[in-house]
N, C-alpha and C positions, 0 to 999 in steps of 0.2 A: 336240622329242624330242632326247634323247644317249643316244650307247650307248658302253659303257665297255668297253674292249679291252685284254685283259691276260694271261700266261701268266710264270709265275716260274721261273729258273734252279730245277731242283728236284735232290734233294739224293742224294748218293749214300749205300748203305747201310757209315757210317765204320767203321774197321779201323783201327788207330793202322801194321801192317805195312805200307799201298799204298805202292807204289813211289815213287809219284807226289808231288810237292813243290811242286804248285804249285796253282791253281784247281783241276784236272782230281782233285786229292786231295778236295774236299766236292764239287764238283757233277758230276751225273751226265748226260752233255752227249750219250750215245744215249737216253738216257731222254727226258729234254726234248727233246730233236730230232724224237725220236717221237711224242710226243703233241703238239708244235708242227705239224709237218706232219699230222697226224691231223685235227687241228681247221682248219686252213689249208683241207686238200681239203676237207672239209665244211662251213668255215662262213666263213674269212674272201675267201678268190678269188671264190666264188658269189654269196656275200651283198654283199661291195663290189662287184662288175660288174652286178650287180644296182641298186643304191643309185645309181649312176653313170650307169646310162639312167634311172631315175626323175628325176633332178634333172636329167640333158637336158629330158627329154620333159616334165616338169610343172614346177610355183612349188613346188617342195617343198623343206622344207631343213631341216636338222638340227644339230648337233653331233659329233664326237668325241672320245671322251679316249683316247689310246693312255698304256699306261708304257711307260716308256724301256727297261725289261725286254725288252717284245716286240719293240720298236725293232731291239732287238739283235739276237733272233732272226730276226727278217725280214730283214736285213743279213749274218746269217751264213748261213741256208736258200733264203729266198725271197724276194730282193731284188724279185722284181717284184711284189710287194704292195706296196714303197715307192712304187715308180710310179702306181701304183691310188691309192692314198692322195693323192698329189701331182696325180691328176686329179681326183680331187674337189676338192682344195682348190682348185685353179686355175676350177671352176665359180663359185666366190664365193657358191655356197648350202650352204658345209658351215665351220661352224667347229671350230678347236679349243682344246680346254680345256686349262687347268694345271693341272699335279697334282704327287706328291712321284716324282721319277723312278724311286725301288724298289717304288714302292707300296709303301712304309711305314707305319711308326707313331710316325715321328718326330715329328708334331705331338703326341707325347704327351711327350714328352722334355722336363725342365725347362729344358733348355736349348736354345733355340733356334735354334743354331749348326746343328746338323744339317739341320732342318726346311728352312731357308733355302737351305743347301748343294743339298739334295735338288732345290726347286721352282728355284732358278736353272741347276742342271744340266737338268732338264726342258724351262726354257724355250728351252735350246740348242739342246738336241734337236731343238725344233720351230721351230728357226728355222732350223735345216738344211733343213726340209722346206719351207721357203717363207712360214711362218705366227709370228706373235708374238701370244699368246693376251691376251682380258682378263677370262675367264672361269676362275673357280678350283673345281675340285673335288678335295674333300681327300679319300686314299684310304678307301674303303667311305665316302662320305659322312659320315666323320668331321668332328663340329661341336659348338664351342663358343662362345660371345662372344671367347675370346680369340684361336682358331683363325680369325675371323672379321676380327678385327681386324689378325692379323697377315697375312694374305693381304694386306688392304688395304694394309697399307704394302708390301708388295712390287707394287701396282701397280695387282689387281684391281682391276674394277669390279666383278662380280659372284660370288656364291659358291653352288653346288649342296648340297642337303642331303636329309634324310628328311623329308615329312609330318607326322612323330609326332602323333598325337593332344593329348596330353599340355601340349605345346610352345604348339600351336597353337589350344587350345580348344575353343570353336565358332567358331572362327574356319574357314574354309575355307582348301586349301592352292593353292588356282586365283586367288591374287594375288602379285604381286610385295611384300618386307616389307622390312627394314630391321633389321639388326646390331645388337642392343642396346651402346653406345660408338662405335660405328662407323656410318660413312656407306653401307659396302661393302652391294650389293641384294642379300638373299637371297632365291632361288628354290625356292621347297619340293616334292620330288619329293610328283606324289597316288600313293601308292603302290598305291590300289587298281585303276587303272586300266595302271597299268605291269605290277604282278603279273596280270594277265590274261594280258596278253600272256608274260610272262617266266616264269612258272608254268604259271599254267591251261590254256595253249592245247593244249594234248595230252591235261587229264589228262579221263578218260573220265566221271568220275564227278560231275564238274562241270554243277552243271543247266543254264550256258549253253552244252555242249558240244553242238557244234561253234560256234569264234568263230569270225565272219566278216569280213571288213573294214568290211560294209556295216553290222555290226550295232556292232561295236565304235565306228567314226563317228559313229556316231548316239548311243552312248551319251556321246564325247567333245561333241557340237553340244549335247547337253542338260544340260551341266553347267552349274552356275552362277560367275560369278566372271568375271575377265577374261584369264584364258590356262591351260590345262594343262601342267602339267608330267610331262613322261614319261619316265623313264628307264630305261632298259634295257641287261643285259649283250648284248654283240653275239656272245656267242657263244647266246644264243637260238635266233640264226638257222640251225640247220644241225646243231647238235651237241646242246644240251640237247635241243630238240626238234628229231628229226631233220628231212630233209628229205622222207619219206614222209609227216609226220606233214600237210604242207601249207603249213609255214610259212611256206617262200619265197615261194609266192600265194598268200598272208594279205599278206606284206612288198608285191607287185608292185601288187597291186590297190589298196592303202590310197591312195595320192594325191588316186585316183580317188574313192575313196568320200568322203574329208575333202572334197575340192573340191565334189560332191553334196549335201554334208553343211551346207557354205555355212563348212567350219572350214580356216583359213589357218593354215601355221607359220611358226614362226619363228624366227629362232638368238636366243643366249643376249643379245648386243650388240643388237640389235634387240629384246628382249622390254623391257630398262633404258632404252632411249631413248624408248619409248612407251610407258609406265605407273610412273607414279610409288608409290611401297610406301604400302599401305593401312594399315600399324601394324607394330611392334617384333619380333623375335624376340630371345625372351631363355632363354638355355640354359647357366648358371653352369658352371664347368669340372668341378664334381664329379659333376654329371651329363649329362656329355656322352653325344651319340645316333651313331647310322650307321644306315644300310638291312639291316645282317643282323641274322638273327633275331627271332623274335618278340619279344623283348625292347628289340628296335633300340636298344640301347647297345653299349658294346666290350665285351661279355660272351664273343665270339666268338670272341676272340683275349686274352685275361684275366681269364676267369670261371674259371681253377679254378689253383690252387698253382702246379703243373707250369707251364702258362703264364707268370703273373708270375714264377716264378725264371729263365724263358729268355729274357723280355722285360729285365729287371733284369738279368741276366749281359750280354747282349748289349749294353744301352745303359751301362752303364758301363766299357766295354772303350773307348766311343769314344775320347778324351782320348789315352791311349795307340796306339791305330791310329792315327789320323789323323798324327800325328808320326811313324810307321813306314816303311817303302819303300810305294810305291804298288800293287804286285799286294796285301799285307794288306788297303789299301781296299776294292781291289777284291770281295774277298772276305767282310769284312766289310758291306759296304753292299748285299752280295745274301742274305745271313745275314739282314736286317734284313727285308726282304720280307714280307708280315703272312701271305701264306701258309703259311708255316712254322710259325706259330703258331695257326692257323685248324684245322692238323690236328692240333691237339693238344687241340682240344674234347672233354668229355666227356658234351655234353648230349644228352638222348635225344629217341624223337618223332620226331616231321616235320625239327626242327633237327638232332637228330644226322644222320640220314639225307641232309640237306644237305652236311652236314662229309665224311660218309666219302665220300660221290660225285663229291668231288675231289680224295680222298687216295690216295695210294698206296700207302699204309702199311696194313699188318694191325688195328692201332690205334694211338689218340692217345697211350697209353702208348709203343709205338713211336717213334713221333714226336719226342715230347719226348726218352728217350734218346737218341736219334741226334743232333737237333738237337743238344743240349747238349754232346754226344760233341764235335762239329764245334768248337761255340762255345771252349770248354774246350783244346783241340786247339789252333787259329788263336791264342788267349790268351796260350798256352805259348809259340810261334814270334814273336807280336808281342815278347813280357818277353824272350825271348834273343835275337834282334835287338836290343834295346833294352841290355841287358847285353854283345854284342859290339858294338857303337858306342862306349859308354864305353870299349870297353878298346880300340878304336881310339882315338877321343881322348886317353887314357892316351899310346898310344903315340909318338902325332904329337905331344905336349907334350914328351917325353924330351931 
């Protein structure tokens, strides 16, 4: 099992008037503060102290992937989530994964430069916290052959993705597979048995409703193949469904039932040393996949104009930022965040409903103009910066 932990700088509503000239001008740092501590008291203190007597008391183990985003916040709110975090890791049954530190979309970028920047910033991060990962998940389970390959050369041994059908066959996704070019193990999330848990488990109308640990185990012991993969956002536990709904004993009790069940976990470096990949995964880069929506491509964050033009403004701005003073970095490379562009979906249905239940925006039209306002904005201040250096230069040649 890994559960992915994430929450993004979110944006404040732009006015070219704010006073304000620095970060504190695009991002809206009571607003994020407030739904970081929101989600914190309901889902991430409970749910880690929780997590924490499990893997005392049982052989249970799992994974994490934090972004470096929430990093931040936890270091500027709630530092002693860092310590929670850091007591798991020091149990030696919890590892952690790599990822792009903004939870980006820089693996979409032609150029690799960012991608790179991103996942070796990452791996900082978590070497702060005591851990040097060898497991690579690209953000939303963003994957291709090439995105596969290049993790490998920064170090991976193994890489997480979506199940797709498609991808996969009839092949089942309860094996360990192999990177078409590449040596790197890919682990294919079964997503029906994660969406139980990360969906279903509250919703009423669901014929297996009420899940139980005991029942869920049992469906995990009868699967066929040699290991399940399970992944889940960890704000599951506390927030999506709250904690009336029962979640936390569904979380307390599963050990128990796996063990019952006669089903052992095990982290990502241990699933690669004990099971060699039964056959290929091959996923060309024009149809690259991720876990959102039912479409499970990057339709989520690039399915509609609005999108691509703020994806496209944004990534070719970099060149110029990255040569600018270092708060423009900073600003831009939280601009990058795929959240931003997530709310800018226009799709309807079960997915829309998705999209806006994270937004905080009126709609995705919103969104996009704001975004763009921002992108546009930070543009202007990179090119006259850029234009007052030269005429510095100028002057220091005289």
């Amino acid at each position: 099992m890994y559960f992915q932990l994430h929450q993004p700088w979110r944006l404040k509503w732009f006015w070219p008037g704010d006073p304000y000239d620095n970060r504190e001008r695009y991002f809206d740092y009571p607003l994020t503060r407030s739904i970081f501590e929101k989600v914190a008291s309901r889902c991430y203190f409970p749910a880690t102290q929780l997590l924490l007597d499990m893997v005392r008391e049982h052989d249970f183990k799992f994974s994490l992937s934090i972004t470096g985003t929430l990093i931040e916040q936890c270091e500027l709110w709630e530092p002693k989530l860092i310590k929670l975090f850091e007591e798991l890791i020091s149990t030696e049954k919890v590892e952690l994964l790599g990822e792009t530190y903004y939870h980006s979309l820089s693996s979409l970028f032609e150029d690799r430069a960012e991608f790179r920047d991103e996942i070796e910033e990452h791996r900082n991060a978590l070497l702060k916290l005591g851990y040097e990962p060898t497991g690579f998940r690209n953000t939303e389970l963003i994957y291709n052959n090439s995105i596969a390959s290049f993790a490998r050369e920064m170090g991976y041994r193994s890489i997480m993705t979506e199940g797709v059908g498609w991808v996969l066959g009839n092949r089942s996704p309860n094996h360990v597979y192999k990177a078409k070019g590449s040596n790197i193990r890919v682990l294919p999330r079964n997503y029906m048995l994660s969406d139980d848990i990360g969906y279903r488990f509250s919703a009423k109308w669901w014929s297996e409703y009420p899940l139980t640990a005991t029942k869920w185990a049992q469906w995990v012991a009868e699967c066929e193949g040699d290991v399940v993969f399970v992944f889940i956002d960890y704000e599951t536990f506390g927030e999506h469904h709250p904690q009336h709904t029962g979640i936390l004993d569904f979380l307390r009790h599963l050990p128990t039932e796996l063990e019952r069940a006669g089903v052992s976990c095990l982290t990502p470096s241990e699933v690669v040393e004990e099971y060699a990949p039964v056959g290929e995964i091959d996923v060309p880069e024009f149809s690259t996949i991720s876990w959102a929506d039912s479409e499970r491509d990057v339709s989520a964050w690039l399915g509609n104009e609005m999108q691509r033009m703020c994806f496209e403004e944004a990534k070719l701005l970099r060149p110029y930022v990255i040569e600018s003073v270092p708060e423009f970095v900073w600003i831009w490379r939280r601009l990058l965040t795929s959240d931003h562009l997530y709310y800018m979906s226009t799709k309807a249905l079960s997915d829309g409903d998705v999209h806006a239940y994270f937004s905080t925006y009126p709609s995705p039209f919103d969104a996009a103009l704001n975004y763009m306002a921002c992108v546009c904005d930070l543009k202007a201040k990179v090119f006259r910066e850029k234009a007052a250096e030269k005429q510095r230069k100028a002057e220091r040649m005289k």
